[in-house]
DRENNU-960388 format. One record per residue (C-alpha): residue number from 1; residue in three letters; x negated, y negated, z negated. Coordinates in steps of 0.1 Angstrom, whole numbers, plus 5000, padded with zeros to 4 digits. Example, Ala and Ser with C-alpha at 12.3 -4.5 7.8 and 13.67 -1.06 7.14 Angstrom:
BEGIN
{1,'Ala',{4877,5045,4922}}
{2,'Ser',{4863,5011,4929}}
END
This chain:
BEGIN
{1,'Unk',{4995,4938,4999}}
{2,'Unk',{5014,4915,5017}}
{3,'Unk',{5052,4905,5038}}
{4,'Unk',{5076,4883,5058}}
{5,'Unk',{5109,4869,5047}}
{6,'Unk',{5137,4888,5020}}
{7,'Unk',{5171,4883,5039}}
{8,'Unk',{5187,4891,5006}}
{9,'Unk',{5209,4857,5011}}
{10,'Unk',{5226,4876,5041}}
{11,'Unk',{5237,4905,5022}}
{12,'Unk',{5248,4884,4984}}
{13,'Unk',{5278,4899,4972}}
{14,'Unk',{5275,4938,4990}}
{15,'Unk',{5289,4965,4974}}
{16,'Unk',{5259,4984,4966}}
{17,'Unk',{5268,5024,4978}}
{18,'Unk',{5238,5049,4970}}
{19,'Unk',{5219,5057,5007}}
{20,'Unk',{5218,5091,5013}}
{21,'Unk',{5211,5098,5047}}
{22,'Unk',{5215,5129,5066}}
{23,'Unk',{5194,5165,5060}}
{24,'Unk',{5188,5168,5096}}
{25,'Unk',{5192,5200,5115}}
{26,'Unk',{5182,5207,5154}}
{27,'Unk',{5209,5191,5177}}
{28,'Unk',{5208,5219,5206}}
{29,'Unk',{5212,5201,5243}}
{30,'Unk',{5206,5168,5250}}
{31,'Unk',{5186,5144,5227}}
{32,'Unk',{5204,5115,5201}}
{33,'Unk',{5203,5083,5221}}
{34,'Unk',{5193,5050,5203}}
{35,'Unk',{5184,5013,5213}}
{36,'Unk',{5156,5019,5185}}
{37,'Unk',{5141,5046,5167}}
{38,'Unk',{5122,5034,5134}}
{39,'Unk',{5097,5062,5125}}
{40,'Unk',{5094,5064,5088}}
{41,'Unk',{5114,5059,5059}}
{42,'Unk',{5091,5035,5041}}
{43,'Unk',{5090,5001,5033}}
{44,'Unk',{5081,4987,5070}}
{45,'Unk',{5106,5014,5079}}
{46,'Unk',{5135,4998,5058}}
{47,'Unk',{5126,4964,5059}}
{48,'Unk',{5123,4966,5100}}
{49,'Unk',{5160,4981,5101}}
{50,'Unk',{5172,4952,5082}}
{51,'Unk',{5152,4927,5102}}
{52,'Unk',{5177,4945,5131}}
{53,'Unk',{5209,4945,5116}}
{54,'Unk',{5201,4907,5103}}
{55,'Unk',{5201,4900,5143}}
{56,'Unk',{5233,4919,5150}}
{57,'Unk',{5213,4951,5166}}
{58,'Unk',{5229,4981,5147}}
{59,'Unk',{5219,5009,5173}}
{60,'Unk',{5187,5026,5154}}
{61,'Unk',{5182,5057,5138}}
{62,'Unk',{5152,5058,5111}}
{63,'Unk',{5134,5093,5115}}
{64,'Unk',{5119,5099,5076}}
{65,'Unk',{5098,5130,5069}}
{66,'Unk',{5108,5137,5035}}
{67,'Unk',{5143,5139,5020}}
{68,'Unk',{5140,5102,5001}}
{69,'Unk',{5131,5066,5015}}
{70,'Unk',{5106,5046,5001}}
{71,'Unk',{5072,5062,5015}}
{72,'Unk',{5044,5061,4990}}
{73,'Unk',{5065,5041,4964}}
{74,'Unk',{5075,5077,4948}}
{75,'Unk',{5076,5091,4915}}
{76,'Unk',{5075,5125,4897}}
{77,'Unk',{5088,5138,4868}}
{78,'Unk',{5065,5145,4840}}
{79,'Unk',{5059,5156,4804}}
{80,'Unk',{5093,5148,4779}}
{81,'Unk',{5104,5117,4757}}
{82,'Unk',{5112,5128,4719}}
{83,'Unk',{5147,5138,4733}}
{84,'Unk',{5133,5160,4754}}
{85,'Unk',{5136,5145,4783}}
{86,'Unk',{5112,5140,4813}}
{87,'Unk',{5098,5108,4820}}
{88,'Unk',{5098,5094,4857}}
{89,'Unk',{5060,5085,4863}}
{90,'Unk',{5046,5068,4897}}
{91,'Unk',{5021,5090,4920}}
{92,'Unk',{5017,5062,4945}}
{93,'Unk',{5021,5024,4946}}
{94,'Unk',{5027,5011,4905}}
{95,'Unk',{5026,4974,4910}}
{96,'Unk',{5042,4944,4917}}
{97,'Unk',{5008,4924,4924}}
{98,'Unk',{5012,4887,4931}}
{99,'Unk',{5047,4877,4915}}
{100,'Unk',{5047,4840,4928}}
{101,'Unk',{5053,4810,4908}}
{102,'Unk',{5079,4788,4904}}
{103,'Unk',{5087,4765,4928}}
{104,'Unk',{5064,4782,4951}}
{105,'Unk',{5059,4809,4979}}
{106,'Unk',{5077,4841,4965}}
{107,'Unk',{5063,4880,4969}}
{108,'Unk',{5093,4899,4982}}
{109,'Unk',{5089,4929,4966}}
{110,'Unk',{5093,4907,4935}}
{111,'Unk',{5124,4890,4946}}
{112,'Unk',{5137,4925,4950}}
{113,'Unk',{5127,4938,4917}}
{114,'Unk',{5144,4911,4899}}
{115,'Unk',{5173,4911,4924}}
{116,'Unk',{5177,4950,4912}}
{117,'Unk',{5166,4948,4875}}
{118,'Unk',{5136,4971,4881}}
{119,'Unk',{5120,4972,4850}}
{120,'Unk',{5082,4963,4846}}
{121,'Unk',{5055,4951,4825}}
{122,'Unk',{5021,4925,4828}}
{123,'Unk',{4992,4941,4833}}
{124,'Unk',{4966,4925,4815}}
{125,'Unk',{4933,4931,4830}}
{126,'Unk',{4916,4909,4804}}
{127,'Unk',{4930,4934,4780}}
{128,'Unk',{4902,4960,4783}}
{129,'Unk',{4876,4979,4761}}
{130,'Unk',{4846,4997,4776}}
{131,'Unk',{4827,5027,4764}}
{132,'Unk',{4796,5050,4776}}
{133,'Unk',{4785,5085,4768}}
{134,'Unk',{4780,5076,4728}}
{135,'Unk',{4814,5061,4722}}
{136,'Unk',{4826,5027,4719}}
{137,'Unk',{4801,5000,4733}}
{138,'Unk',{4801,4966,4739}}
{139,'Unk',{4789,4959,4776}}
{140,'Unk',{4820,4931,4782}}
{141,'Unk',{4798,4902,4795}}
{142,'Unk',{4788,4923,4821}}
{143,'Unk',{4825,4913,4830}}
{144,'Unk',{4820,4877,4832}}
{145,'Unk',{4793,4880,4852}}
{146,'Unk',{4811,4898,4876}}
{147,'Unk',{4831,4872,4877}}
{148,'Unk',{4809,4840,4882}}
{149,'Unk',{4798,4861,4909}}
{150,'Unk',{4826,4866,4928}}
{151,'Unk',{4836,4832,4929}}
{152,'Unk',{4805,4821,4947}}
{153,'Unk',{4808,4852,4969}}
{154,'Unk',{4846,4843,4975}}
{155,'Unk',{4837,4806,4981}}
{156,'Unk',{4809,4820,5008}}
{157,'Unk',{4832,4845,5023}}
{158,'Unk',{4857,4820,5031}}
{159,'Unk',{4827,4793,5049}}
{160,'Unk',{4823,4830,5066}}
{161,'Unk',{4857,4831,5081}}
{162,'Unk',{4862,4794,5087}}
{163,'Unk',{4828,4788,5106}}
{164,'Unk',{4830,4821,5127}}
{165,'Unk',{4794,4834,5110}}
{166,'Unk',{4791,4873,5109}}
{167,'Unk',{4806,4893,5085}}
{168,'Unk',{4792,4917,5055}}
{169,'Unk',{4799,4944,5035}}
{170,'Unk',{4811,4929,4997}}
{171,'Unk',{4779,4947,4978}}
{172,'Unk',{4757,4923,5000}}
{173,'Unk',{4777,4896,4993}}
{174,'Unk',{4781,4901,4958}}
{175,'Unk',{4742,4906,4959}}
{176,'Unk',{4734,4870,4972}}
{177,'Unk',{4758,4860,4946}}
{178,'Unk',{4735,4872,4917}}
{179,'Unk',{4753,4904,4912}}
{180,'Unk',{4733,4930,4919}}
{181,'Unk',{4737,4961,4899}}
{182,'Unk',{4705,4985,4891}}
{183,'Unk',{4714,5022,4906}}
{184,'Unk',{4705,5032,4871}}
{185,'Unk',{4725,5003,4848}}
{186,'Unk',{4754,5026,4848}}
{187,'Unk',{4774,4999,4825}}
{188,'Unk',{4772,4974,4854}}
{189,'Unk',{4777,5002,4880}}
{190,'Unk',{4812,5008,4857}}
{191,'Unk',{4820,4971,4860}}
{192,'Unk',{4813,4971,4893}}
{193,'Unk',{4841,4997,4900}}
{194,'Unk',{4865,4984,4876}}
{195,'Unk',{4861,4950,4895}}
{196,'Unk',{4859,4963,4929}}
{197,'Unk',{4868,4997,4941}}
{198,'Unk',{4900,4996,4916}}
{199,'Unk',{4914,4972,4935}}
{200,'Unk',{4900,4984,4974}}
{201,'Unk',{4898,5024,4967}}
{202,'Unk',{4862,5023,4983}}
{203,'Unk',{4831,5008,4968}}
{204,'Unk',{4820,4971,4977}}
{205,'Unk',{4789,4988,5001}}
{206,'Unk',{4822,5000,5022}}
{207,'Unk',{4844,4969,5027}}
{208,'Unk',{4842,4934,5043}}
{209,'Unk',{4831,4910,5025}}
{210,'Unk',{4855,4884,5040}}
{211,'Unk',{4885,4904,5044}}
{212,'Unk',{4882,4921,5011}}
{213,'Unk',{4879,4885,4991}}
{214,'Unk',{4908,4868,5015}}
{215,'Unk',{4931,4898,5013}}
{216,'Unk',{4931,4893,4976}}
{217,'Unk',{4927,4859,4974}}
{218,'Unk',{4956,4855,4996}}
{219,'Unk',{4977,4875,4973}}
{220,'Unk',{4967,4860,4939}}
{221,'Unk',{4963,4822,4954}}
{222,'Unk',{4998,4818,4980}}
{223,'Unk',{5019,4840,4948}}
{224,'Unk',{4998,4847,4919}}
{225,'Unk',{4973,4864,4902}}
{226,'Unk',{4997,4883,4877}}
{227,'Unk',{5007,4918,4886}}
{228,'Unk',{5034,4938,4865}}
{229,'Unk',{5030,4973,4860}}
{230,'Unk',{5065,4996,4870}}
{231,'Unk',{5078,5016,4845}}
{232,'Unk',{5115,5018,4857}}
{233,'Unk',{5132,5052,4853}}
{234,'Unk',{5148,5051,4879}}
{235,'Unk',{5116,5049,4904}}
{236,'Unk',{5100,5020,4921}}
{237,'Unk',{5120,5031,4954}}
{238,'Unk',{5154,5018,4941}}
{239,'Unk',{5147,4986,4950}}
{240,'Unk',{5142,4998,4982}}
{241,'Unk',{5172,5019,4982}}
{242,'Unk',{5192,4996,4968}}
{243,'Unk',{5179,4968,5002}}
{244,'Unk',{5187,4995,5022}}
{245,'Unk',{5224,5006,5011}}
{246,'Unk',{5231,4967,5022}}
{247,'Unk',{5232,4974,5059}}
{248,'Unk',{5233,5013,5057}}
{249,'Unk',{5266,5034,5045}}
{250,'Unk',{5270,5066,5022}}
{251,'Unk',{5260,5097,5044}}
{252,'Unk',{5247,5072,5076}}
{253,'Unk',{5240,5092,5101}}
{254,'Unk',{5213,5066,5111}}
{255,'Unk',{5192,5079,5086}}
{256,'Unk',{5176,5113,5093}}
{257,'Unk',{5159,5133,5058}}
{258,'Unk',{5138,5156,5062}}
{259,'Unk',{5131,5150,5097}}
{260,'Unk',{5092,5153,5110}}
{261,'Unk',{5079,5139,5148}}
{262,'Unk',{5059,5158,5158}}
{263,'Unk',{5055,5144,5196}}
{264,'Unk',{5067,5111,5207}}
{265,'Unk',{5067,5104,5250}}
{266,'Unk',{5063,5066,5264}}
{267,'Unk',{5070,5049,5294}}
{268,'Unk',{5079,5013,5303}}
{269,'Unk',{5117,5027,5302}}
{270,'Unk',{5115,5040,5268}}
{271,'Unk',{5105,5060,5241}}
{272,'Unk',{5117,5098,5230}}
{273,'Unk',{5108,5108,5199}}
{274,'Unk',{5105,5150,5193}}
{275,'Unk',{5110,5165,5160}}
{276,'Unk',{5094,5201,5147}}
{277,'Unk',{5132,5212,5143}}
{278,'Unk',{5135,5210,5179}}
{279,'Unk',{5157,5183,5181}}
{280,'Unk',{5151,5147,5194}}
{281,'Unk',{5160,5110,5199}}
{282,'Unk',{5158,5091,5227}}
{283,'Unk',{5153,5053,5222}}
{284,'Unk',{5146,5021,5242}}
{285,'Unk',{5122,5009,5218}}
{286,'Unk',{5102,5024,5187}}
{287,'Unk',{5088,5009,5160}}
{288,'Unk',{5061,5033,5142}}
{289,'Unk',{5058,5028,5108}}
{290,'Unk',{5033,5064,5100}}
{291,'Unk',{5004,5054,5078}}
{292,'Unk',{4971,5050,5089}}
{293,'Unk',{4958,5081,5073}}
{294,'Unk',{4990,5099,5097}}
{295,'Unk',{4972,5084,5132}}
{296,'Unk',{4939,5087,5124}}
{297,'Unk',{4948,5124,5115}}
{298,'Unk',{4966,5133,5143}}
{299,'Unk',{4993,5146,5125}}
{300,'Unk',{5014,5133,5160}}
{301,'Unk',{5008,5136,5196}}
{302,'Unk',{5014,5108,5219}}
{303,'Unk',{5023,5111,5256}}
{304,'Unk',{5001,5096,5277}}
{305,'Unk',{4972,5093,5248}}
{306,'Unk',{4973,5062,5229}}
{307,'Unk',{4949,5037,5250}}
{308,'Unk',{4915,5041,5243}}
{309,'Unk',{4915,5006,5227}}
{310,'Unk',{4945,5015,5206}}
{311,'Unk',{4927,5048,5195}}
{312,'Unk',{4890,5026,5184}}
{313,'Unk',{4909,5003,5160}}
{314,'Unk',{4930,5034,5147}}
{315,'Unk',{4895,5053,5141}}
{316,'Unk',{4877,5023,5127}}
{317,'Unk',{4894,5012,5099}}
{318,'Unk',{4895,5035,5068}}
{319,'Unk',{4923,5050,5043}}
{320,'Unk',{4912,5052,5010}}
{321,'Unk',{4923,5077,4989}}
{322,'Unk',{4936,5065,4953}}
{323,'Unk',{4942,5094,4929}}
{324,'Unk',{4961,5087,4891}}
{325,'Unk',{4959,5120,4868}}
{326,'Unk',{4983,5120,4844}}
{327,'Unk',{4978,5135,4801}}
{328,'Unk',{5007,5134,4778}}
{329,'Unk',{4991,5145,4741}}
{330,'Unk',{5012,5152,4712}}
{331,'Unk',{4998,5124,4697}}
{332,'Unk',{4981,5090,4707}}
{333,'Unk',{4947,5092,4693}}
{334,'Unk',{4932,5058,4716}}
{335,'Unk',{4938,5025,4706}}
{336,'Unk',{4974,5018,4713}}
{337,'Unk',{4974,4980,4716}}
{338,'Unk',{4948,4983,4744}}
{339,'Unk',{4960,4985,4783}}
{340,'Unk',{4928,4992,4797}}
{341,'Unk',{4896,5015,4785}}
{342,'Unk',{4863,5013,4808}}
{343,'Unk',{4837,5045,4808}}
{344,'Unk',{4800,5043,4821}}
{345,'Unk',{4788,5075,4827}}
{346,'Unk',{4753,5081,4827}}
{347,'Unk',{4750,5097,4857}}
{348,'Unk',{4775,5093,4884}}
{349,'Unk',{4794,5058,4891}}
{350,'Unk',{4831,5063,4896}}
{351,'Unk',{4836,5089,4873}}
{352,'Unk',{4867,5090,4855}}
{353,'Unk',{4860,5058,4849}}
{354,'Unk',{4894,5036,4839}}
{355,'Unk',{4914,5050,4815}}
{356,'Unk',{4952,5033,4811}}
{357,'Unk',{4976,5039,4784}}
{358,'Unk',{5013,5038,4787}}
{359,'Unk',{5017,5043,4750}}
{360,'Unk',{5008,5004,4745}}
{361,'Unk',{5037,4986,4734}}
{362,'Unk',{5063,4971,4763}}
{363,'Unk',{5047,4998,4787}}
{364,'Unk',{5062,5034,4775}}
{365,'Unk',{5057,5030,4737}}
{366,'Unk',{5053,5067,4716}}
{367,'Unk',{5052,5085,4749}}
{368,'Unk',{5014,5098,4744}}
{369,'Unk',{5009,5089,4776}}
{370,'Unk',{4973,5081,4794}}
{371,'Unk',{4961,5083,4830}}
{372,'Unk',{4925,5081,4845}}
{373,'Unk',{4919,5069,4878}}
{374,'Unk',{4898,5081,4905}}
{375,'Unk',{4892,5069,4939}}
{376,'Unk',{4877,5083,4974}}
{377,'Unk',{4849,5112,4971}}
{378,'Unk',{4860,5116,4935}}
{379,'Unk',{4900,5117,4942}}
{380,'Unk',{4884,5142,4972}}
{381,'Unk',{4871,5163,4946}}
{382,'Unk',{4899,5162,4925}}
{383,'Unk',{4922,5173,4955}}
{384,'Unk',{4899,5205,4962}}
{385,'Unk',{4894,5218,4928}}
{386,'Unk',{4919,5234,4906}}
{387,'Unk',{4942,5212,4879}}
{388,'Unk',{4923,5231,4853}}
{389,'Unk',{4888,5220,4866}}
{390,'Unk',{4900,5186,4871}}
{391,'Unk',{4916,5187,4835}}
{392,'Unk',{4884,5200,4823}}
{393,'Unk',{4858,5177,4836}}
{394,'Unk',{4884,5146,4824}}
{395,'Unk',{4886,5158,4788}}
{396,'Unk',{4850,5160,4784}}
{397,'Unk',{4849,5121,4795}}
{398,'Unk',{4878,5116,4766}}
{399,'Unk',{4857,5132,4740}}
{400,'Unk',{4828,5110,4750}}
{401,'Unk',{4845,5078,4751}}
{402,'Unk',{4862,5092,4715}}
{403,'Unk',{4840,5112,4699}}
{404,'Unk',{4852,5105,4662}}
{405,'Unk',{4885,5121,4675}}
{406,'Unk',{4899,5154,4672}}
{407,'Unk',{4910,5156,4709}}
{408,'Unk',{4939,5185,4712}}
{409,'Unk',{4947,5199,4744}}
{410,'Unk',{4975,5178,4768}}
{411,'Unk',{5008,5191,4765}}
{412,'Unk',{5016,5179,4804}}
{413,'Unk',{4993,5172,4832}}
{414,'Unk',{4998,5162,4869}}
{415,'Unk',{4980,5143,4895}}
{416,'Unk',{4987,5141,4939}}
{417,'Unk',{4970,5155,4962}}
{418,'Unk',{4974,5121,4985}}
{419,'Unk',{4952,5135,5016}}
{420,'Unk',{4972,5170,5015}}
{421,'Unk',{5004,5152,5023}}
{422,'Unk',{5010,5155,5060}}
{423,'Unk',{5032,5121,5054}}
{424,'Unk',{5008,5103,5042}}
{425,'Unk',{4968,5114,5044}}
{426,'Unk',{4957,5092,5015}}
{427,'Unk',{4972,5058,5001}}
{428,'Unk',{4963,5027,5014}}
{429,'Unk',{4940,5013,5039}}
{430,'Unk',{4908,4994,5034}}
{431,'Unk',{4888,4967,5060}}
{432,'Unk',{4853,4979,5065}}
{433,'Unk',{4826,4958,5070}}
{434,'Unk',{4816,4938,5103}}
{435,'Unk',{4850,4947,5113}}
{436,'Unk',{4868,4914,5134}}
{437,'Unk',{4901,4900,5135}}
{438,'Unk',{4903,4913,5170}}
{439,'Unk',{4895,4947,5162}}
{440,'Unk',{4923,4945,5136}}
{441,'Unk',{4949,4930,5161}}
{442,'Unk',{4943,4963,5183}}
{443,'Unk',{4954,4984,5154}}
{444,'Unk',{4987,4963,5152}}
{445,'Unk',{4993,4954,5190}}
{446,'Unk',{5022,4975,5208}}
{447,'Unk',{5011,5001,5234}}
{448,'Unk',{5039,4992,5257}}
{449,'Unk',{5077,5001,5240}}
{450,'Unk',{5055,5015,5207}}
{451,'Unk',{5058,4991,5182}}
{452,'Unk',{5035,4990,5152}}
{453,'Unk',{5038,4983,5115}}
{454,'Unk',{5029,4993,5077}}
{455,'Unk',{5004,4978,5055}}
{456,'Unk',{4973,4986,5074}}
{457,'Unk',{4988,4961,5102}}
{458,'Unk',{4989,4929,5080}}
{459,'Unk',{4956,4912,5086}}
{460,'Unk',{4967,4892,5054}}
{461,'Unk',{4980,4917,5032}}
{462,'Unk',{4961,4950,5041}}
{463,'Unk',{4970,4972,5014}}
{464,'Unk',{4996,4955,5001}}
{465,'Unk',{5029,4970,4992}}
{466,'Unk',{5042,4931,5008}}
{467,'Unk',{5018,4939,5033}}
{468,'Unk',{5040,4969,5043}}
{469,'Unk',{5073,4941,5041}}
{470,'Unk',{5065,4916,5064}}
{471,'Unk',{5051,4937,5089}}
{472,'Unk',{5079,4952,5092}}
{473,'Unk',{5106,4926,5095}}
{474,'Unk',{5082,4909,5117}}
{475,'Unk',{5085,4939,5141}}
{476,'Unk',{5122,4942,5137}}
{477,'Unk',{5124,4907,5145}}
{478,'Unk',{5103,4909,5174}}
{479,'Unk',{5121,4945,5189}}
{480,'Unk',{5156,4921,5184}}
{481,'Unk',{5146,4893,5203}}
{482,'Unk',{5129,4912,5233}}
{483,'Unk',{5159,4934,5232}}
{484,'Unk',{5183,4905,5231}}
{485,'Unk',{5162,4884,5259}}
{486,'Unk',{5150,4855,5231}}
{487,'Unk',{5120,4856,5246}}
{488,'Unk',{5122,4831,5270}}
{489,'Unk',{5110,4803,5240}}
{490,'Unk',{5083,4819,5229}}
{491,'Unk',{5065,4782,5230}}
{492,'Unk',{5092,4771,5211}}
{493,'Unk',{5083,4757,5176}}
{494,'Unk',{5112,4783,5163}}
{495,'Unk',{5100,4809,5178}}
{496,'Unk',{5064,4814,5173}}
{497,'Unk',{5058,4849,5187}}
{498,'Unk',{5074,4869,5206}}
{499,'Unk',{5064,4893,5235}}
{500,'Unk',{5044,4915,5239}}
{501,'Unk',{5012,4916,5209}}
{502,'Unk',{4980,4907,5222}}
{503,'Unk',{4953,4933,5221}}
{504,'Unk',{4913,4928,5234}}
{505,'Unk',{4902,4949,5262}}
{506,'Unk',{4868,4938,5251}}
{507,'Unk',{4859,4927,5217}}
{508,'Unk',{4835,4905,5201}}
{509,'Unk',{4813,4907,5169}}
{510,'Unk',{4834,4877,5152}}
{511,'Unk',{4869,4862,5154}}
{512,'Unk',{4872,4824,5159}}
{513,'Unk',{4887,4808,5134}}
{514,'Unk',{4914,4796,5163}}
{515,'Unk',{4925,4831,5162}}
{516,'Unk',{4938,4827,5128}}
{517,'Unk',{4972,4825,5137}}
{518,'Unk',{5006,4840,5138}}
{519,'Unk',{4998,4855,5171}}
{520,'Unk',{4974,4879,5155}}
{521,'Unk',{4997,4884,5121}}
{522,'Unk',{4978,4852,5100}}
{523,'Unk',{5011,4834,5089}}
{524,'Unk',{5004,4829,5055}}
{525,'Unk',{5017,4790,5054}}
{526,'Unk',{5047,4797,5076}}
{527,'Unk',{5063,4832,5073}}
{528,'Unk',{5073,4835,5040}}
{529,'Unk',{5111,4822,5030}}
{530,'Unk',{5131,4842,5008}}
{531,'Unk',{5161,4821,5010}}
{532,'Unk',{5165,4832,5049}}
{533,'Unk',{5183,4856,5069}}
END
């Protein structure tokens, strides 16, 4: 997923305090009065509140639902070490993807996680072994394949974009590629889901072909193709804890815990925001940062309705649902030196189909620690069964994949239930097919004083923990200068946007390529500088 620029040179040298905001309770009388309200604690929420204190507006107050920052960066405790202690394991996002290179464009979140010493691993995707109903079975040139494939598909997807042709979905695309997996060559249907949905959380019939190849080759070509696994004990959020204690104090009251909206009011004077414990915050601006799965749920009302244009792109683009579930064993009876472990079923694609240890060594060595992951209709099924179903159906798949072991029962189990949390309603979004860039600038345009931004805004990095980052120091930015009259340059070679987001009234089946510009959130050769404030 993808962002805009760090602004850790502004803050080299802090004191780092821990953030803990304030467990909110009603205010009875009149509301809390803001310049800007930030809606959500997560990473656009943070990294738009810098973006404001980095241009000297320090009248906000960020509204979070639960009693943490970070959003779906969180973590759970589960099973115990050898000392008896619990482990700290990830439910939602688990990788740095794209680290950068040297000398070249940097992914923020990285920056951060070296900045704070957050402690991670490579994933190694080549590092795989695949198996089917029988065992252990050799189907890895089914993985090269794949691969040719998707280079000629990636190549065609980009002529796509560039020449303004019509979009389509990624399984027709890989099709006219030469991969074309048989409904009942349920080896290549694994491969197919390792290779695709793993990555997108729905299948390659159910995303855009051109927006699901540039979104990750964006990532892997402007940083880099190598992702790092989190393992850090202390949680993935620190880093985002740790940004946010720079321009927030101990106990700020600018940072309300435990705080739902449940009804937010608009006008062309300003924005109040109303909370289920009956208080509420008045603002001159807001900059909503609720997930996709949160709108298109209508978990919050808007006064007046969102426009109906506003409400289309919100409704047409999909949250996919990305489900790990979690065994600790009192023993590690897989192959230890292996990261990754493929299973074909022979009936059903997607089912329980990658297996990842954390017992491999630099990950969490001797923790007898695996995970299986399961995405869409499958993490659906998951949710609405019980954890002893779910555990059930999952050890069978073990057995299978192992059937010269001795499988014992798991000492520990977990897994979310990403669509039953009312923060949240799944994990990331996805770009369906036939889907333009004009459709997509909707969902991140402002609806008068409503500002916009999370990872399903970034045309660029949809999905993307970065994503989440730049869009929302690019909205803090923007709030800033509109607040602070900047606006007046908005031809200006320094300042490239500002105003207002465009939005279509009426849209078209494709985007020119013309359109591929900051205007509509496509900045990848400009908005990235880590070294800037």
């Amino acid at each position: 997923m993808h962002w805009h620029l760090s602004l850790l040179a502004a803050v080299a040298g802090c004191v780092i305090q821990p953030v803990i905001g304030v467990p909110h309770q009603a205010q009875q009388g009149t509301c809390k009065k803001t310049k800007v309200a930030i809606l959500g604690g997560g990473v656009a929420g943070i990294t738009a509140a810098q973006a404001l204190a980095n241009s000297s507006v320090h009248d906000f107050t960020i509204i979070e639902y639960r009693d943490t920052i970070g959003g779906r960066a969180w973590h759970k405790q589960f099973g115990k070490d050898k000392d008896g202690k619990p482990y700290n394991i990830e439910m939602g996002a688990n990788w740095v993807q794209g680290l950068g290179n040297p000398g070249g464009a940097q992914n923020p979140i990285w920056v951060l996680a070296q900045k704070y010493g957050l402690k991670t691993h490579y994933s190694n995707y080549d590092n795989v072994s695949t198996y089917n109903k029988d065992g252990y079975s050799d189907y890895s040139h089914l993985l090269d394949l794949y691969e040719d494939a998707y280079d000629i598909a990636s190549q065609n997807a980009g002529e796509i974009l560039t020449q303004n042709l019509q979009d389509m979905n990624a399984k027709s695309g890989l099709a006219l590629a030469g991969w074309n997996p048989k409904p009942f060559d349920m080896e290549a249907q694994a491969v197919d889901w390792w290779s695709w949905d793993f990555e997108d959380a729905y299948s390659p019939l159910e995303s855009s072909l051109v927006f699901g190849c540039a979104g990750d080759n964006l990532t892997s070509n402007y940083f880099s193709d190598h992702d790092n696994f989190v393992l850090d004990q202390r949680g993935f959020n620190i880093i985002f804890k740790k940004q946010a204690s720079t321009f927030l104090r101990k106990n700020d009251p600018r940072l309300l815990l435990n705080t739902q909206v449940t009804n937010i009011t608009y006008s062309d004077d300003g924005v109040t925001v109303h909370n289920k414990d009956g208080s509420c915050v008045e603002a001159d601006y807001a900059i909503v940062t609720f997930s996709l799965g949160v709108l298109q749920n209508d978990a919050v009302k808007f006064s007046p309705k969102l426009p109906d244009w506003k409400q289309e792109a919100i409704q047409k683009f999909t949250m996919g649902t990305y489900t790990k579930i979690f065994f600790q064993f009192n023993e590690t009876f897989w192959p230890s030196e292996t990261q990754y472990h493929l299973y074909a079923d022979p009936v059903t694609r997607g089912w329980y189909p990658i297996w990842q240890s954390l017992s491999t060594p630099g990950f969490l060595p001797d923790s007898n620690i695996i995970f299986v992951t399961v995405t869409n209709e499958f993490a659906y099924r998951a949710e609405r069964q019980t954890d002893e179903e779910t555990k059930k159906e999952a050890m069978e798949v073990l057995r299978k994949m192992f059937p010269e072991k001795e499988i014992p029962e798991p000492t520990a189990f977990m897994y979310p239930r990403w669509t039953q949390e009312p923060w949240a309603y799944g994990s990331y979004s996805n770009w369906p097919p036939a889907t333009s860039l004009e459709m997509h600038q909707n969902l991140r345009a402002n609806a008068g004083r409503l500002w916009f931004a999370g990872e399903a805004t970034s045309p660029t990095f949809f999905g993307f923990l970065h994503g989440a980052y730049f869009e929302g120091l690019d909205a803090g930015r923007q709030v800033a200068a509109l607040m602070q009259n900047k606006c007046v340059n908005a031809n200006s070679t320094k300042l490239k946007e500002c105003g207002p987001r465009k939005h279509y009234e009426t849209l078209h089946g494709t985007s020119p390529y013309s359109d591929y510009t900051v205007l509509n959130g496509w900045a990848v050769d400009s908005f990235i500088d880590t070294n800037s404030d």
